[in-house]
N, C-alpha and C positions, 0 to 999 in steps of 0.2 A: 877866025878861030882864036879862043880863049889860049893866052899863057898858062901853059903846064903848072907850075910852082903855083896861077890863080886858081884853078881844077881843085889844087889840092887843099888851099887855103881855104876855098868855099867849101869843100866836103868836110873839113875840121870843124867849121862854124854849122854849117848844119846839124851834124852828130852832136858838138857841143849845145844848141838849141835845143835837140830833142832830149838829150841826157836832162835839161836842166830843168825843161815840163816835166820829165815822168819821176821827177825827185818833187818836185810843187804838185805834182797830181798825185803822189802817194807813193806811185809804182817803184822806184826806187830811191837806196837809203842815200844817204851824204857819205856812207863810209864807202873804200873801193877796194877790192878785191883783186885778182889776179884773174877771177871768171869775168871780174866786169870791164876789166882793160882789155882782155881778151874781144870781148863783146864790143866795144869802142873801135878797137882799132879795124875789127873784120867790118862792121859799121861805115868805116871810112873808108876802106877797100872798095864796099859797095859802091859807094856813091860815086868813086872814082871809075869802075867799072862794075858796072850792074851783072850780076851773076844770069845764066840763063839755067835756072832751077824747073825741075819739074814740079810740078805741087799733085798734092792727091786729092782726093773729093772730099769734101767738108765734111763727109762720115767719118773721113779715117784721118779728119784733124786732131789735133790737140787737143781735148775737152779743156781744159787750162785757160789757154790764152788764143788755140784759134789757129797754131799756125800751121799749114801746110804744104809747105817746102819739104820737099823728101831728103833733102839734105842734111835737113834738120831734126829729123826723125829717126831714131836711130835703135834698130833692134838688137834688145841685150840679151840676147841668149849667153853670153858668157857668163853674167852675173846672176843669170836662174838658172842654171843647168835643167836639163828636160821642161823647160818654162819658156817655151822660143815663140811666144803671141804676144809678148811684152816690147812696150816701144816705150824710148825716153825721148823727150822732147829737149830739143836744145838749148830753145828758147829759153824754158821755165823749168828745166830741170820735172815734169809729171812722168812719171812712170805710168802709161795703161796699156790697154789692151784695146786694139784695131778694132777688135772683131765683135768689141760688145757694141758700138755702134754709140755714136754720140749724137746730141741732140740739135 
């Protein structure tokens, strides 16, 4: 069994890895945010313990970026009052709607 403090040291370099492709692939910028340290550090969380997420059916994914983790899916009825078929994505921040059916 892997040292603790290594777990944690390797899931840093991983996330640090993937942050540093999707900055070279386009997907994100060099500036950081307080959504994107958020997004880092739950990132490393993961990788130290892998969440057991339910996911929904790739209809009632993300149209955006694809993801579906119901975690991560989040219905705003607060922010549309009587508008309660509207889901935001965590991922990518998209607002749509489940029910139109993605491709």
């Amino acid at each position: 069994m892997k040292h603790p403090q290594l777990n944690m040291a390797d899931a840093i370099r991983e996330v640090t890895v993937a942050m540093q492709k999707a900055i070279v692939d386009g997907y994100r910028s060099r500036m950081t945010d307080a959504d994107d340290l958020v997004e880092v550090l739950l990132a490393i969380a993961d990788r130290l313990d892998p969440p057991v997420a339910e996911s929904v059916t790739t209809s009632f994914a993300c149209p955006d970026c694809g993801e579906r983790h119901s975690d991560r899916l989040v219905w705003i009825t607060d922010e549309f009052p009587g508008a309660d078929k509207f889901v935001r994505c965590d991922a990518c921040g998209t607002i749509f709607d489940p029910t139109e059916g993605n491709p």
